[in-house]
N, C-alpha and C positions, 0 to 999 in steps of 0.2 A: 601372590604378586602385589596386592594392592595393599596388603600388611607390609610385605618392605617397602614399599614406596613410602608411606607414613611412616615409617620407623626414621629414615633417613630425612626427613622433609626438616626443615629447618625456619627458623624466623620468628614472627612474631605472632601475635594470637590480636585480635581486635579491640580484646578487653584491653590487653596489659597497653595496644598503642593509645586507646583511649585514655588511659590512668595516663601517661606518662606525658600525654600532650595538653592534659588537666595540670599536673604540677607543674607544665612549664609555663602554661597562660596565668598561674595564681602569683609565680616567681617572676615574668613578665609585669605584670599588675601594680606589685607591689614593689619594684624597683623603677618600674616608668611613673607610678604616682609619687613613691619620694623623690625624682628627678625634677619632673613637671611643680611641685611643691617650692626646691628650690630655687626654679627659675623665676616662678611667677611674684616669690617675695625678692629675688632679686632684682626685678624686676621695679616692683614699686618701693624701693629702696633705693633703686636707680633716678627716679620720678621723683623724689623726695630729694635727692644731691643735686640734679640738675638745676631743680626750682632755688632752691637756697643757692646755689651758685650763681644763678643768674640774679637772684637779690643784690648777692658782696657782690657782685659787676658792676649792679647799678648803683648800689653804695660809694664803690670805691671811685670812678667818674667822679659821683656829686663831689664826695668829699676833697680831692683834686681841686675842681670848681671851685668849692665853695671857702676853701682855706685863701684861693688866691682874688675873692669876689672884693669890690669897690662898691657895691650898690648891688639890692636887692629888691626886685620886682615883682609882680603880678598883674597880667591883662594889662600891662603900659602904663601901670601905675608903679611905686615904691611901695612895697611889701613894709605897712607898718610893725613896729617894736608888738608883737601880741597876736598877730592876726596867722591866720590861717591859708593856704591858698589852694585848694581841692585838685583841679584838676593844672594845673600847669604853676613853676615857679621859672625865672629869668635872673641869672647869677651874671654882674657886667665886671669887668676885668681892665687894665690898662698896662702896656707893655711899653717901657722904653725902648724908643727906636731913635733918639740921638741924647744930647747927652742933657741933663739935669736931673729931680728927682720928683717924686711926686710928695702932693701937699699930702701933709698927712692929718689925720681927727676929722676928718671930710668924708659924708656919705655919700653926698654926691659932689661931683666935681664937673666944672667947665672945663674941656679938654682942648689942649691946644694940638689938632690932628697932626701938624708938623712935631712931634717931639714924641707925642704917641701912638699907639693904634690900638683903637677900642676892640675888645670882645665882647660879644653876647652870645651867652649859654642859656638858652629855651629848655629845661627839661617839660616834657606833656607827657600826659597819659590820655592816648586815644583808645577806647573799648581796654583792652589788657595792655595793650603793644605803651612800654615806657619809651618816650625816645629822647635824645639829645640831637639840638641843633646846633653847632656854634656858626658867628656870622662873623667876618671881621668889617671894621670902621662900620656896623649897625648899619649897612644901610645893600647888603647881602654881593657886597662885591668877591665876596670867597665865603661858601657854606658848604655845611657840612652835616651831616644828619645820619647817625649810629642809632639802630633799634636794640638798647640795653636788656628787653625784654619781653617775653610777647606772654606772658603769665600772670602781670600783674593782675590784680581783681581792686585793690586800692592803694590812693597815695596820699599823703600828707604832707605837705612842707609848713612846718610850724615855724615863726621866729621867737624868741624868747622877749616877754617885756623891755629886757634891758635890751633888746637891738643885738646884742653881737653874738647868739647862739642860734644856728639854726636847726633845725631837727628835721628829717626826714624819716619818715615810717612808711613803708611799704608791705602790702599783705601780696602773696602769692601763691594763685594754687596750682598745687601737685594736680597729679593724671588721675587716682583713685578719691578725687575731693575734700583732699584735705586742705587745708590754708594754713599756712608760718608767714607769721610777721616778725616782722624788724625794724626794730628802730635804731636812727644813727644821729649823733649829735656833733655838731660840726661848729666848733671855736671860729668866729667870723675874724681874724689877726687883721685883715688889712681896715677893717669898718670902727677898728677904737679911738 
């Protein structure tokens, strides 16, 4: 009786579930490590597009600014033709709001506030955080304040000897420590 009962028994043996739950944990392994693989470079791949993206942001602002800048500042002074300004640069701007035109070959100008209205653009870098302030008629009756970026590690705003190029260089680090710099060179048209 207990010969037929094993003749009919059916299923599996210990060994062969052990063998068989072995090549599943190796085939597991080896397709959850190439998985986790791709994530993790995609990842810091992602870290690397964000930071250089948030650079050209902060780029393209400046450049914006600084194409339409009247005067160039630093700490409430005029940013001379050669100098450097570490942690903060001030791009001033002036807007027709009735009718005539502005003087032009003028770095700085005496502004008659009925005919126009001043801007000031603060770019700073506090710790990483880049930010832009603008204020209109300078004396903060309408502000405004955009955080360009919160990654920077350093900034540079260089003017060129001859006064009418400015340069902007910014370094920014990625998530796994890396640092891309850039630099951007910005034609001053309304300062010649």
């Amino acid at each position: 009786m207990l010969n037929r009962f094993l003749r009919r028994s059916r299923g599996f043996t210990l060994v062969e579930t052990l063998i068989a739950v072995s090549i599943m944990t190796m085939m597991l392994g080896l397709v959850g490590g190439g998985i986790f693989q791709s994530l993790s470079i995609e990842r810091f791949w992602l870290d690397d597009v964000v930071a250089t993206r948030e650079v050209r942001h902060a780029e393209s602002w400046f450049a914006g600014d600084a194409m339409n800048a009247e005067e160039v500042c630093a700490a409430g002074a005029e940013l001379a033709p050669g100098a450097t300004s570490i942690s903060s640069v001030v791009l001033v701007r002036y807007e027709i709001i009735g009718s005539g035109a502005l003087p032009l070959g003028l770095c700085t100008l005496v502004v008659d506030t009925t005919q126009y209205d001043l801007f000031t653009t603060t770019y700073t870098l506090t710790g990483t955080f880049l930010t832009r302030t603008t204020e209109k008629n300078a004396v903060g009756s309408s502000q405004q304040t955009i955080t360009l970026s919160k990654r920077i590690s350093g900034a540079d705003f260089i003017r060129s000897t001859a006064g009418d190029l400015i340069t902007v260089q910014l370094d920014v680090n990625a998530e796994r420590g890396a640092t891309e710099s850039s630099s951007l060179a910005i034609f001053l048209r309304r300062l010649r």
